[in-house]
C-alpha positions as a printed Julia matrix, in Angstrom:
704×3 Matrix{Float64}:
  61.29  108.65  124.18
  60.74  110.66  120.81
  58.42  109.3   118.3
  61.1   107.78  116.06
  62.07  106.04  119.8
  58.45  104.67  119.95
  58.08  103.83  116.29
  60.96  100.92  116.49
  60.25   99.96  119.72
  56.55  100.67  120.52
  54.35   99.09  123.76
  51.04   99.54  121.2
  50.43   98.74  118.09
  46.94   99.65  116.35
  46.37   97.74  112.65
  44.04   99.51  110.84
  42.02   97.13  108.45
  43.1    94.13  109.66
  42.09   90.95  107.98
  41.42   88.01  109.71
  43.09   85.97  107.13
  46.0    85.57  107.47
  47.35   85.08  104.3
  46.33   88.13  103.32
  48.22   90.94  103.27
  45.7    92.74  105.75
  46.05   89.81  107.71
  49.89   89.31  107.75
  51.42   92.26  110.37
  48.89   90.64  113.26
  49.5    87.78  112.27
  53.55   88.47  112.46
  53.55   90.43  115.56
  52.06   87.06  117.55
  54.43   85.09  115.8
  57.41   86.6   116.5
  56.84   87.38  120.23
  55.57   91.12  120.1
  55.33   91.76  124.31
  52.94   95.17  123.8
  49.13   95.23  123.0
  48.01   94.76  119.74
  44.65   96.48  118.62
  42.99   95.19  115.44
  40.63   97.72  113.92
  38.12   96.24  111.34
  34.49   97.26  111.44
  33.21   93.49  109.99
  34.93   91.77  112.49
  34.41   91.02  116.44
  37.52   89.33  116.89
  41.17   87.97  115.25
  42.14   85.05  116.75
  41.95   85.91  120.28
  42.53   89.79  120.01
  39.4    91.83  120.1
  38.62   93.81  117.15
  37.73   97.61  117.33
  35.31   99.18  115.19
  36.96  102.57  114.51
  39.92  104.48  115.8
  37.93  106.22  118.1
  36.9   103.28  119.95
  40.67  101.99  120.21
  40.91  101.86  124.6
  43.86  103.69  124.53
  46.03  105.94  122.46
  48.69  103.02  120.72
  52.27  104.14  120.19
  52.0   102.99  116.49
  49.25  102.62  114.23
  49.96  100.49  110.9
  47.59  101.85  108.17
  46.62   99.1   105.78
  43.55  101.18  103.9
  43.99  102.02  100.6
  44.96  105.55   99.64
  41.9   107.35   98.98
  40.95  106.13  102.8
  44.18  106.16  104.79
  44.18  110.02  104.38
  40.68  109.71  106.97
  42.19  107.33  109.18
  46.02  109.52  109.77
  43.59  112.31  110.68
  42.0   110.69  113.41
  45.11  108.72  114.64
  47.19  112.21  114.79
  43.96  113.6   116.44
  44.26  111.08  119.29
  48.05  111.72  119.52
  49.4   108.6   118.05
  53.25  109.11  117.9
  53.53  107.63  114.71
  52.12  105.63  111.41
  52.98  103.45  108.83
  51.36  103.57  106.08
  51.18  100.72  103.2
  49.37  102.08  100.61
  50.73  102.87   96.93
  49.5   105.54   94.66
  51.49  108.62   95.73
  54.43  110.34   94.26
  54.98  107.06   92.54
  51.82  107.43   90.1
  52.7   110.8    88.85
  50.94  114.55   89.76
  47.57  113.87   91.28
  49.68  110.99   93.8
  51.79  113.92   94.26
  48.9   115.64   95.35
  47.61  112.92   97.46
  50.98  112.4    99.2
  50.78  116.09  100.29
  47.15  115.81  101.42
  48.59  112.65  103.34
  51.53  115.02  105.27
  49.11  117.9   105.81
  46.95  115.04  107.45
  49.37  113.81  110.06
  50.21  117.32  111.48
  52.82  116.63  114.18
  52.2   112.42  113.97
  55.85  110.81  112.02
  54.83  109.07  109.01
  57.01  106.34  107.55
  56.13  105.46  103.62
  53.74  105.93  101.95
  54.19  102.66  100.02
  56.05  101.2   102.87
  56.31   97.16  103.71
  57.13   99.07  107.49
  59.88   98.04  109.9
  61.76   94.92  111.88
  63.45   95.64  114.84
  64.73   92.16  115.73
  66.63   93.2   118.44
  63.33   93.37  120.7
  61.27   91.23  118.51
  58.86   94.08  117.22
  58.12   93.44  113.75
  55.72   95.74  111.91
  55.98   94.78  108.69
  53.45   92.3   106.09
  56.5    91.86  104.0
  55.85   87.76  103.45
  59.51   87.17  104.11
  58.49   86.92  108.07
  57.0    84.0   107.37
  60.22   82.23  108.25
  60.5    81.15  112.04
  64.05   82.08  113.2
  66.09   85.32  112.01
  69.62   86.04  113.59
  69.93   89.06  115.67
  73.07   90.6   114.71
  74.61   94.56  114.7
  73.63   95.31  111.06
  71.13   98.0   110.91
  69.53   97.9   107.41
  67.32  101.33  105.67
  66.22  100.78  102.65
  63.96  103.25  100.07
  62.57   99.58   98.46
  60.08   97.79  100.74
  60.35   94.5    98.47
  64.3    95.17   99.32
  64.02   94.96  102.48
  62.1    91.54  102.67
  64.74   90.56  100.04
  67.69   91.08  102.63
  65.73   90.34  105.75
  65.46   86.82  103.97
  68.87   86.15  102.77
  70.92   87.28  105.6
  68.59   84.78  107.53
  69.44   82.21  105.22
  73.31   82.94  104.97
  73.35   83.62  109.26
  73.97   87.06  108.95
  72.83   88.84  112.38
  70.56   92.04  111.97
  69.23   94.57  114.25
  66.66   96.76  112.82
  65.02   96.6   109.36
  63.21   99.97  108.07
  61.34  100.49  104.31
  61.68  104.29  103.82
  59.9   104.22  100.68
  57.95  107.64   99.77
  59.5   109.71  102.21
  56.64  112.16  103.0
  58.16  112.67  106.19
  60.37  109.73  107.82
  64.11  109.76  105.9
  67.05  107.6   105.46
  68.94  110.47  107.44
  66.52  109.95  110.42
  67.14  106.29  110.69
  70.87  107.0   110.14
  70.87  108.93  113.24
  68.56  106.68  115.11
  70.9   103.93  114.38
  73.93  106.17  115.35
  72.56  105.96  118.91
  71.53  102.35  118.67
  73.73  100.36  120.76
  72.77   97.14  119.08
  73.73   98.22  115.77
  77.16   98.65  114.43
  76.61   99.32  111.02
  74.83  100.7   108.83
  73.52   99.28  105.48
  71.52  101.28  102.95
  69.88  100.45   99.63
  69.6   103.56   98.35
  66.99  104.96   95.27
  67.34  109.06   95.7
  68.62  110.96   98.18
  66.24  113.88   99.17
  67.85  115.99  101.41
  71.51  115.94  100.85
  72.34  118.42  103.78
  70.38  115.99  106.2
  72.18  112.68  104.6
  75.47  114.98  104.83
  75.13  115.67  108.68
  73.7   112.25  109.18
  76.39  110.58  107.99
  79.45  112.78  109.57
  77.52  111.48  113.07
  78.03  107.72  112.22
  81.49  108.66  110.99
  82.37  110.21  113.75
  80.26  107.66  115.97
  82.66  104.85  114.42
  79.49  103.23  112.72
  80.22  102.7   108.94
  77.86  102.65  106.49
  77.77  100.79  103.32
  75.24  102.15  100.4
  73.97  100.29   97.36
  72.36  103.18   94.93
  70.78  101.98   92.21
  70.61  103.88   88.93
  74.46  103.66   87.45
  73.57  104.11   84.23
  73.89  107.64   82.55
  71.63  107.16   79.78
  69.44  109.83   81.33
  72.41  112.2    82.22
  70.64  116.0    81.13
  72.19  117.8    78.53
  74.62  120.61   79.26
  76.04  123.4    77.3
  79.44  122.2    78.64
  82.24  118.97   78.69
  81.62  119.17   82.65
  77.62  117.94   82.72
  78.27  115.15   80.84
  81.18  114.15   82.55
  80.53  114.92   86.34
  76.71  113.24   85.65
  74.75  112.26   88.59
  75.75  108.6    89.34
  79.53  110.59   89.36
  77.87  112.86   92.28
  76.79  110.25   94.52
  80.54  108.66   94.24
  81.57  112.22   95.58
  78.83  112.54   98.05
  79.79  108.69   99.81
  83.43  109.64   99.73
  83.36  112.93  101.34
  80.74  111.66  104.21
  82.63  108.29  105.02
  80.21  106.2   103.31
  80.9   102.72  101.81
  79.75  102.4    98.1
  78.47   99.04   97.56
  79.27   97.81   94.16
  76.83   95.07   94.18
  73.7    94.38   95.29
  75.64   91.18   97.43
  77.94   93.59   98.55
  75.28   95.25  100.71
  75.32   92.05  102.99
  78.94   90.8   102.18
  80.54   93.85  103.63
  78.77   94.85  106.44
  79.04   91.33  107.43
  82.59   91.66  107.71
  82.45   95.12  109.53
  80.22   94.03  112.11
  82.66   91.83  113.57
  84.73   94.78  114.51
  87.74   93.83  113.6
  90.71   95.99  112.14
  92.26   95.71  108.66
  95.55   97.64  109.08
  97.15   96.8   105.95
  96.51   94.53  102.55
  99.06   91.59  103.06
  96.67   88.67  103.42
  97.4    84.95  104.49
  95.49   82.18  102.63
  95.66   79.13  104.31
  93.99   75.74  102.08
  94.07   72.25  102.03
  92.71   72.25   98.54
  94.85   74.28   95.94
  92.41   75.21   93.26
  90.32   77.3    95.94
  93.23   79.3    97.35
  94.23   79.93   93.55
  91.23   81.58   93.04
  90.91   83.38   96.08
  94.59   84.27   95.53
  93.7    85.94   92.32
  90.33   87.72   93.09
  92.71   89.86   96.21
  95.37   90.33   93.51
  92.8    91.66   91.58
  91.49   94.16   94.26
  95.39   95.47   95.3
  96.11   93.03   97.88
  98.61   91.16   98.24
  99.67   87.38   99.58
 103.5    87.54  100.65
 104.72   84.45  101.36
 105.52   83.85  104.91
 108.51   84.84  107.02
 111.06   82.26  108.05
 109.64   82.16  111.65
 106.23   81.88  110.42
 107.38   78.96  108.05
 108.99   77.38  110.93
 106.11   77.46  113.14
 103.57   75.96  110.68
 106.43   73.38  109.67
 106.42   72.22  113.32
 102.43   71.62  113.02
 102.66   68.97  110.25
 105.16   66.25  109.69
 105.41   64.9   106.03
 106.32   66.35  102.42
 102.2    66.69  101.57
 102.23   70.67  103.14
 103.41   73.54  100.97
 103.92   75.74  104.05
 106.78   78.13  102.12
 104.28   79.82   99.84
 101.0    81.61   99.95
  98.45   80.65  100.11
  99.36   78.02  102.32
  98.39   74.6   101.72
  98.2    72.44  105.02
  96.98   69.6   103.22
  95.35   67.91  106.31
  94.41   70.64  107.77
  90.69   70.25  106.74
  90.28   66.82  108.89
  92.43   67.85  111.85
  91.26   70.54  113.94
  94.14   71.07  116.33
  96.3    71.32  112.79
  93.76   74.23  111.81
  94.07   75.98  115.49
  97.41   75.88  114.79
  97.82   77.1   111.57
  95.33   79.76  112.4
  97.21   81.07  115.34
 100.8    81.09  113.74
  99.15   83.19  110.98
  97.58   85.47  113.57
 100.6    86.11  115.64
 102.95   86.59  112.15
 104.05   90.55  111.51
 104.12   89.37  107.58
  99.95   89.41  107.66
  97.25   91.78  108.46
  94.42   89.28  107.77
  93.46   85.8   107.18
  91.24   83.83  104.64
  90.44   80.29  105.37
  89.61   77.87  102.7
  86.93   75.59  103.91
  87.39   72.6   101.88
  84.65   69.39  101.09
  86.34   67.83  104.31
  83.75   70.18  106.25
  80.74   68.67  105.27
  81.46   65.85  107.22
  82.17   67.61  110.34
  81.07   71.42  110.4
  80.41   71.89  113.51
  84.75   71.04  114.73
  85.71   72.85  111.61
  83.52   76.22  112.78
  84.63   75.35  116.08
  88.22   75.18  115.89
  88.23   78.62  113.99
  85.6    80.09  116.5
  88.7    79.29  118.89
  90.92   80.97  117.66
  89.05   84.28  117.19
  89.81   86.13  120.9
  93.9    85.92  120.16
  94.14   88.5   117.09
  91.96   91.19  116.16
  93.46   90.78  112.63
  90.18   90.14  110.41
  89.52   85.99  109.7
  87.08   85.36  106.9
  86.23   81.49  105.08
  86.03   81.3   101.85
  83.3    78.14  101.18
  84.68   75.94   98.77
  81.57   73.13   98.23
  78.22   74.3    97.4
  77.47   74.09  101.21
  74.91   77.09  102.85
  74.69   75.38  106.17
  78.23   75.28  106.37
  78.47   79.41  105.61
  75.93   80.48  107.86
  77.36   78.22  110.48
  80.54   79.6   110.53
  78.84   83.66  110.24
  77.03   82.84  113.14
  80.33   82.05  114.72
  81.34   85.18  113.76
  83.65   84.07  110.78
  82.35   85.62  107.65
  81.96   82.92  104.92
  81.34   83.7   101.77
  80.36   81.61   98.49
  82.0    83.8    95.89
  86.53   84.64   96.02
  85.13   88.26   94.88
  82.69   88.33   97.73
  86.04   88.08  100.12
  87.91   90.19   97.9
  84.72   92.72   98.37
  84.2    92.02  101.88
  88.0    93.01  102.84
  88.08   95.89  100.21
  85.22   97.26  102.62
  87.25   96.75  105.78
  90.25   98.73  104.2
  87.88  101.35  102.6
  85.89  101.96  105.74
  89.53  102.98  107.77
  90.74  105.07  105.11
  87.67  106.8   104.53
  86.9   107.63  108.11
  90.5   108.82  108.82
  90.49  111.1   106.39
  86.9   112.47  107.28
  87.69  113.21  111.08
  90.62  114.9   109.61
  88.35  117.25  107.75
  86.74  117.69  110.52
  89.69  118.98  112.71
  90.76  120.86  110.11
  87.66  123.0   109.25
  85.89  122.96  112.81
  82.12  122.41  111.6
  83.22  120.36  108.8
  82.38  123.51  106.6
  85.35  125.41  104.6
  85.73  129.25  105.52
  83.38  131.62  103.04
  86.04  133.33  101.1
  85.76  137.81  101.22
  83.09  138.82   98.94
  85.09  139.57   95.29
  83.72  142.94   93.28
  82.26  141.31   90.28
  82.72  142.54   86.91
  79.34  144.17   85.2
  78.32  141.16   82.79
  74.97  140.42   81.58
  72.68  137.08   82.38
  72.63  133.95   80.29
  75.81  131.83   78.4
  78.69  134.56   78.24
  80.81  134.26   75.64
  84.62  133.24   76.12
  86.15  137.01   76.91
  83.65  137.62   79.15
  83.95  134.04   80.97
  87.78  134.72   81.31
  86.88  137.87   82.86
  84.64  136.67   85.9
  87.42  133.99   86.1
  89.88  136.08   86.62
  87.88  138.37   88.87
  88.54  135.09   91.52
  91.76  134.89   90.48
  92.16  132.61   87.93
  94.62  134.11   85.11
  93.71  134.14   81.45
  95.99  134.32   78.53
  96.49  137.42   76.93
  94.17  138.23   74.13
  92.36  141.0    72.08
  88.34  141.06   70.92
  88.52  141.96   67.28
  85.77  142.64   64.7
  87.99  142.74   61.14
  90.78  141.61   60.26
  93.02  144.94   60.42
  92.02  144.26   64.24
  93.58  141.02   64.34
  96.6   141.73   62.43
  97.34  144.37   64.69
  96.04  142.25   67.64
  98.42  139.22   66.35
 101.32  141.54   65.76
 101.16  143.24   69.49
 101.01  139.73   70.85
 104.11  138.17   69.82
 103.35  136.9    65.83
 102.14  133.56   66.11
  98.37  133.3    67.69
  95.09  131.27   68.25
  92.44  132.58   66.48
  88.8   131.91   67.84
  85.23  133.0    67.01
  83.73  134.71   70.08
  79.96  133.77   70.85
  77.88  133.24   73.45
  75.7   130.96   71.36
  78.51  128.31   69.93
  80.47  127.17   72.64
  82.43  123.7    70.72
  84.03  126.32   68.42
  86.08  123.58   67.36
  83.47  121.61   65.5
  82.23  124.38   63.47
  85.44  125.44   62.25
  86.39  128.74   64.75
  89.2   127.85   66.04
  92.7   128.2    64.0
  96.35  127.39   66.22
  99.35  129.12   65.31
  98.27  131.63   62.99
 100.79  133.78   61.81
 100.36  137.28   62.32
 100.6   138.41   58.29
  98.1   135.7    57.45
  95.87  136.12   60.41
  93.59  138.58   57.68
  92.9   135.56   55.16
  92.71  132.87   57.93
  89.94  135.08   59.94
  87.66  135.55   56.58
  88.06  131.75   55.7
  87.11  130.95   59.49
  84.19  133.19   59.25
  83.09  131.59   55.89
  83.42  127.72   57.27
  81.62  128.85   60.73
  78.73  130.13   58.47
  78.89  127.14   56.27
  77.96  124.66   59.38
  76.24  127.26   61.56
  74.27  129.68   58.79
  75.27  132.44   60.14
  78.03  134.29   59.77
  80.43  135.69   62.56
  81.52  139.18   62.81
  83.52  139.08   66.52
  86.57  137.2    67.0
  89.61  136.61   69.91
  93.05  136.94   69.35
  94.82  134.65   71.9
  98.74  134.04   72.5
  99.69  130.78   71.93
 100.63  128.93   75.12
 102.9   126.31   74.78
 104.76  123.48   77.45
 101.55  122.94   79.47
  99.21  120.14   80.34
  96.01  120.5    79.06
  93.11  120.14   82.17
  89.74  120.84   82.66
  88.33  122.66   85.08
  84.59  122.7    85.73
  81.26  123.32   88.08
  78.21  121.12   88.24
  75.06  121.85   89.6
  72.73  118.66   90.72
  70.06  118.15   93.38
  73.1   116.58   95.6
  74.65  119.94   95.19
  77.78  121.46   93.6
  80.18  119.86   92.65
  83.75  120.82   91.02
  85.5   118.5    88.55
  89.02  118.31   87.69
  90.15  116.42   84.71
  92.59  115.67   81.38
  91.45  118.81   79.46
  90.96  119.6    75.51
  89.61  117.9    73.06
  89.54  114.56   74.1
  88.17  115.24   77.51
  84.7   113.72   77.06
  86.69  110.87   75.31
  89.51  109.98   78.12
  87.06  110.49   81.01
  90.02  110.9    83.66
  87.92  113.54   86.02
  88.26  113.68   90.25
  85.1   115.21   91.73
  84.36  117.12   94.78
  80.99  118.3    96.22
  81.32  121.63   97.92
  80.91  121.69  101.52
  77.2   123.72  102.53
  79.23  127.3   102.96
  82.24  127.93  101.4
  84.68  126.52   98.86
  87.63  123.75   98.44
  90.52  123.9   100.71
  93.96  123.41   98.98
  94.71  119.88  100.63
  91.7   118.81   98.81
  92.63  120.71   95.73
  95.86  118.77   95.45
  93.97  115.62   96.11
  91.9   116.0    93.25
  95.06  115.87   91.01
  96.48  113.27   92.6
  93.74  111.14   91.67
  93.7   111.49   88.12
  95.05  109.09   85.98
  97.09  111.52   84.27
  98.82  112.66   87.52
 102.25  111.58   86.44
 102.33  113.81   83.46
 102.21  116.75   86.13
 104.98  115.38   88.25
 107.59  114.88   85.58
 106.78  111.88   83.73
 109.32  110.38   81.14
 111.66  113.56   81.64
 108.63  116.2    81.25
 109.09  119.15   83.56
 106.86  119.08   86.63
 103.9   121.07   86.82
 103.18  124.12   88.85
 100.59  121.74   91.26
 100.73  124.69   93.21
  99.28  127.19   90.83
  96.23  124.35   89.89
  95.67  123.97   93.64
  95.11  127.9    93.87
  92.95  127.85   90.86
  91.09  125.28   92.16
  90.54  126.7    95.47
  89.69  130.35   93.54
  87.28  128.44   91.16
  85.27  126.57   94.05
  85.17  129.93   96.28
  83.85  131.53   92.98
  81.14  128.85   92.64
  80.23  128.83   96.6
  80.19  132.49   96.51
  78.1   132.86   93.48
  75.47  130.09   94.64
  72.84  129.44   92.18
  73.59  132.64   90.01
  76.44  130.75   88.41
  74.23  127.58   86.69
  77.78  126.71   84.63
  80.86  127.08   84.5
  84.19  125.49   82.9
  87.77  126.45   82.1
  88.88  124.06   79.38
  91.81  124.23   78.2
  93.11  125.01   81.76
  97.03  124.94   80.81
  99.34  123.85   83.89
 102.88  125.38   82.85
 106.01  124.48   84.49
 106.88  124.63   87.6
 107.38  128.7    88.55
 105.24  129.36   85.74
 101.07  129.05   86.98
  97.99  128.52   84.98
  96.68  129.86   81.94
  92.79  129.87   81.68
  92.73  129.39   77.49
  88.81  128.83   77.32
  85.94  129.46   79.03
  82.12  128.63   79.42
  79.84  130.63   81.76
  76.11  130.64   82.39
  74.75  133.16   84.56
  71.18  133.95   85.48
  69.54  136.31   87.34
């Protein structure tokens, strides 16, 4: 048994400063452990106290009569450093440590925090500024969060990590309340050592727990998360995030469109979908959706049966599926028939969905019957059952008769709640029918079901495809000589196309003789540009000029250079003579570097990129670049995608020349690592079909 092993499921737990109060926080994890039928020893350690209850109390670590498993440290922080010495001294496996004022409080906590690791030497630490763990599966809880104050919790298959300890007590409490079964609770917190990508691979080999729910704050160590969460992929145990921090108000500045486009809320969307994970949209989604997925059951398609006896309620559910791409077909003839020969009378509207067996809600053999047509029809792949005010009455034959039904079909069956009626929800969760209060929770709830398929199809595809899960390195590429810091646009195109990207044709010129000639040798009518490695919107200062004719290209460059001096104050001597590329579709195509890692964004390019906001993002796997299937799955997400496959007459697009630039671009960015800190090609013009790419801008930023 490792120490992570011994941490959830220890046979001795040491509290040091324990309170004999109970309603103190001190006072509360001996205090919980009794209550909730811990089976191990328990070893208060106060120095004021001879006893708790009927526990003896130690004086001091060293006086503990044995070494315990676990030791939770409730000491502030300027002691708890003293007392992790002397517990890793003795060889405890692990601690948990409650204290605040770490990394939380600024430098010197950061300080602290590392005095705290250097401390524990080989003993696990979970927190600092941890409310600790619930395993509920053996009754072990080692925790003072206040929420174990309630008697009863269900023990379910949800495992639940979370980098808030008041979020934990938050979800420990209302999945209680709402019947939702968990198996293991754990408050990351700090993170000096313990991880969310430790407990995601400790609950990858827990057999109690099915899925995986995470509330989510930072992740630290994307590679860890990343391997972490391939294993419950490939395990079959989804997991369903909630990260907090959507907004972009604090997205960082960046020379180019791509930072403030691709910013960091963007890369954690990437992240999830690459590794299989579940984004949680809302903070009830984090219980609503695992609560469906630990029920096992298979969502093949999105054709959903709603079966009422109150019409208003299966109107709204109706609409909150529409809403989310489902759909509610009306049933099949034989389907009709069979919930025609259920009910006799002109009150059921059994030809339409959702389906209103208007008695339904008072007779329970009608409901067993309804249910099981429904699951045995080929025109569904799940089922939402209204439960109606009629269940108040009689909850217990209502949760019953769909219980019943439950071993025919592995087709999902979920309740939508119609009365303001808890008892009645949690009755039927426990049941193992997912009731919800809220149509969007349902819509949510199967959303999640359907998401969690897809998702993990496509990721053990990845896997087959690339072995390790890795792409290949591409061959090392001779790199043109070009100096450190923002390059300017010639020299961007350059690297580029050094990968393989092509560039338009174009001339550097420093008068305008040069760009007469320049104009005249490239076919008349040109874009003229300033070229700088300092101004990289040339647009908004006036430098760039489409369609320039070559015998007025003279005039147009000295008026450029006077405007560009105007804004900028100073005045530009170096310009680029560019053909004029006409009949493409205007993309972008950029690199982002973030803590999460690197990420490439494809998007609707020019001017308007920042404004239309139509980007697909992919984080590069650890070594190597994009493959092509996931180049051409990037521009099939965009929202713009039908104006490269021949919208409204348009010629299609050469897809397969922007698949090989984006496979050239990512190898460039895996293979330059952090040497390349930005990079963007926008314009990126996608020509017909036959015809490739055209790189018409650049932006790069190396450093040394």
């Amino acid at each position: 048994m490792d120490a992570i092993d011994r941490l959830l499921k220890p046979r001795s737990v040491a509290v040091i400063g324990a309170s004999g109060d109970p309603t103190k926080t001190a006072g509360r994890p001996v205090s919980y452990l009794l209550k909730h039928g811990f089976a191990g020893a328990i070893y208060p350690v106060n120095p004021k106290l001879d006893r708790i209850g009927a526990l003896p109390c130690y004086p001091d670590i060293g006086a503990l009569p044995e070494v315990p498993d676990v030791a939770i440290v409730l000491l502030g922080a300027e002691r708890a450093q003293g007392a992790v010495r002397e517990l890793a001294a003795r060889g405890c496996a692990a601690a948990i440590v409650l204290a605040s004022g770490y990394t939380e409080t600024g430098e010197a906590g950061a300080r602290r925090q590392a005095q705290l690791r250097e401390a524990a030497g080989r003993m696990r630490i979970l927190g600092p500024n941890t409310i600790g763990l619930v395993n509920l599966t053996d009754r072990i809880v080692l925790s003072a969060s206040g929420a174990l104050e309630m008697d009863h919790f269900p023990v379910g298959h949800i495992g639940v990590v979370s980098q808030s300890g008041g979020i934990l007590g938050a979800l420990l409490s209302r999945a209680a309340a709402r019947g939702i079964g968990l198996s293991k609770l754990v408050s990351t917190s700090n993170e000096v050592d313990l991880e969310l990508a430790d407990f995601i691979d400790t609950l990858v080999d827990d057999p109690a727990t099915r899925v995986i729910a995470l509330y989510v704050e930072a992740i630290r160590d994307p590679a860890r998360f990343r391997a972490a969460a391939r294993r419950a992929a490939a395990a079959g145990k989804p997991i369903v995030a909630f990260k907090i921090g959507r907004s972009e108000a604090g997205a960082r500045a960046a020379v180019s469109h791509t930072g403030a486009m691709a910013g960091a809320d963007r890369m954690y969307d990437a992240l999830f979908a690459q590794t299989g994970v579940i984004r949680a949209q809302t903070f009830a989604d984090l219980l609503d959706v695992p609560a469906a997925l630990a029920t096992g059951r298979h969502l093949r398609g999105k054709r959903v049966a709603i079966l009422t006896s109150t019409g208003g309620a299966g109107t709204l559910v109706s609409d909150a599926l529409g809403v989310s791409g489902f759909e509610a077909p009306a049933p099949d003839e034989a389907t009709a028939a069979a919930l025609r020969a259920l009910q006799t009378g002109d009150h059921a509207a059994l030809d339409r969905n959702p389906i209103d067996v208007t008695l339904a809600g008072l007779q329970p053999d009608l409901l067993r019957g309804a249910i099981r047509a429904l699951q045995a029809s080929p025109s569904y792949d799940a089922l939402v059952i209204i439960v109606g005010s009629s269940a108040l009455a009689m909850p217990e034959l209502m949760a019953g008769a769909i219980q019943d039904c439950l071993p025919l079909s592995d087709k999902p069956i979920l309740a939508f709640v119609s009365p303001h009626a808890p008892h009645v929800a949690a009755l039927l969760t426990e049941r193992g029918v997912p009731a919800y209060a809220a149509a969007e929770s349902c819509a949510a709830a199967l959303n999640g079901m359907r998401l969690v398929h897809a998702l993990q199809d496509q990721h053990k595809q990845a896997l087959r495809a690339s072995g390790d899960g890795t792409a290949a390195a591409s061959a090392p590429t001779l790199l043109p000589s070009l100096p450190a810091g923002a390059l300017d646009e010639a020299q961007a195109k350059q690297l580029f196309a050094a990968f393989g990207v092509t560039g338009t044709r174009e001339r550097v010129v420093h008068s305008a003789q040069e760009a007469q000639a320049a104009a005249t040798e490239l076919g008349g009518r040109v874009v003229l540009k300033i070229l700088s490695s300092e101004i990289t919107h040339k647009s908004d200062v006036g430098g760039v000029a489409v369609g320039v004719d070559a015998a007025q290209i003279g005039d147009r460059l000295d008026r450029m250079a006077n405007e560009v001096q105007t804004h900028t104050g100073d005045r530009p001597t170096r310009f680029l003579v560019q053909e004029c590329v006409v009949g493409g579709t205007e993309l972008i195509l950029g690199l982002r570097r973030d803590p999460l890692g690197t990420a490439i964004l494809l998007g609707m390019g020019g001017v308007t990129a920042e404004l239309f906001q139509d980007t697909s993002l992919r984080l590069l796997p650890p070594e190597g670049g994009l493959d092509r299937e996931e180049a051409l799955a990037m521009a099939h997400a965009l929202k713009t995608w039908p104006l490269l496959d021949g919208f409204r007459g348009r010629p299609p697009a050469d897809v397969e020349a922007l698949a090989d630039a984006v496979v050239a671009f990512s190898h460039m960015a895996a293979q330059l690592g952090e040497r390349l800190a930005e990079a963007e090609i926008n314009p990126l013009f996608v020509l017909p079909r036959g015809q490739g790419v055209r790189a018409a801008d650049g932006v790069a930023v190396l450093v040394r």
